[in-house]
N, C-alpha and C positions, 0 to 999 in steps of 0.2 A: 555669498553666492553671486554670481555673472548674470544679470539680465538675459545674457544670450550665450549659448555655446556653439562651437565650429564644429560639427562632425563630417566633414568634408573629406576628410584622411582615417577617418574610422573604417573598419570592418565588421563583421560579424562574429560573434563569438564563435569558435569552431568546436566546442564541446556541446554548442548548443543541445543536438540529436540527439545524444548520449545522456543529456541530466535525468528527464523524465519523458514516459510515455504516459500520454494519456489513454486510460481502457475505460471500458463501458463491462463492468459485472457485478450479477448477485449475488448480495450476502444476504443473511439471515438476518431477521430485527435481531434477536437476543446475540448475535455477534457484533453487528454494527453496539447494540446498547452496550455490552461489553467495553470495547473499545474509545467510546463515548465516555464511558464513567472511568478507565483508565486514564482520558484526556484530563478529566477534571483534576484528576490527581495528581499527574504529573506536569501539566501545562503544556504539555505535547498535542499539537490538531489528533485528532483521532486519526486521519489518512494519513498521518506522518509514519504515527505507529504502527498500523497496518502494514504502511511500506515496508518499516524495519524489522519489523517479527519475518515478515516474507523473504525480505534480503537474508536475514539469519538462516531463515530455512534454507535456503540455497545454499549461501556459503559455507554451513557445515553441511549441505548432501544430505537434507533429512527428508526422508522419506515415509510415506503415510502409510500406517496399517492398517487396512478395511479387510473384515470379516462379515460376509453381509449373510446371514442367516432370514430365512423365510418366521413369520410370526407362526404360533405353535397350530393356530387354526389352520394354516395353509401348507403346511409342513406334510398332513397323511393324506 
């Protein structure tokens, strides 16, 4: 390696904006621990994986099904 390098003539990456955004959201402990102990197994950061299951869901268009029913006491 160079004691010193010239970046004089460099630029900026131009994909930079486009690799990652940083967000601020809640999860669930028992999702984040999920994820967490998927890490251990695979050697993937947990936030790697997060990212990629979410990329997946997008890229095949999958869409969530919620059925939200009231509990049986509040229901009559």
């Amino acid at each position: 390696m160079r004691d010193q390098y010239d970046f004089t003539n460099s630029r900026k990456n131009p994909y930079f904006s486009r690799l990652k955004k940083q967000v601020t959201i809640r999860l669930g402990t028992d999702v984040v621990d999920y994820f967490k102990r998927l890490a251990e197994e695979t050697g993937i950061p947990y936030q790697s994986l997060i990212d990629l299951y979410l990329r997946d869901c997008a890229h095949s268009n999958r869409k969530l099904e919620l059925n939200w029913q009231l509990p049986a006491e509040q229901a009559s």
